[in-house]
N, C-alpha and C positions, 0 to 999 in steps of 0.2 A: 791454694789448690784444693784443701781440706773439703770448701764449701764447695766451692764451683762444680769439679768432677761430676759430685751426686745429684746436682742441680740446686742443692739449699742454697743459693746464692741471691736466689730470687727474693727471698726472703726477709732481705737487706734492702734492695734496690728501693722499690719503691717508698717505705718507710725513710730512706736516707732523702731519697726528691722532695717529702713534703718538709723533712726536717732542712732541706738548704732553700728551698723556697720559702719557707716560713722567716728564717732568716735574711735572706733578701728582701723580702716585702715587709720587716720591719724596720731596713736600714734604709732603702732606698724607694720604696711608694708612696703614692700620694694618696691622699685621705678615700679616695674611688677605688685606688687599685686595692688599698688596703683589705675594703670592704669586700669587694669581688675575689681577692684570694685567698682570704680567710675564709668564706663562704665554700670558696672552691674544695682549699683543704680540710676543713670540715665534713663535704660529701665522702671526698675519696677517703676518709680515715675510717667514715661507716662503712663502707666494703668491704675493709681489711677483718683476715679473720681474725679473733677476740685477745689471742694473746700480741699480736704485731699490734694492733688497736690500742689496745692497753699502754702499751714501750711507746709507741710513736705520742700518744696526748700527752705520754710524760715527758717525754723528751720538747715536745712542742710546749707546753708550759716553762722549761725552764729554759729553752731558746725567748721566749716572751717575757722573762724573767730578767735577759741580759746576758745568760750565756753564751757561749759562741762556741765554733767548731765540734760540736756535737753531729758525731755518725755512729753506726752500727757496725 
């Protein structure tokens, strides 16, 4: 409730979507969907502002790396 109350909750959410979609689309897509949702997650990582930006490519790299269950 720390976060949520003040609203920093938001904070989280979306860096967490591209971090478990990134994970699905290396475990389960085909060489197209691949293509198209890495492209996808890519856009939406440049919207974020600098420091969520930052956590999320790193976390996205070491999901691509082999890691698993990584959230914020």
């Amino acid at each position: 409730m720390e976060i949520a109350k003040p609203g920093n909750i938001k904070t989280f959410c979306q860096p967490n979507a591209l971090i478990t979609l990134q994970e699905y689309i290396n475990d389960y897509a085909d060489e197209e969907i691949k293509t198209k949702g890495n492209q996808l997650i890519d856009s939406v990582i440049e919207l974020l502002p600098e420091q969520e930006k930052r956590i999320t490519k790193k976390m996205i790299d070491d999901i691509n790396s082999g890691t698993r269950d990584i959230y914020l």
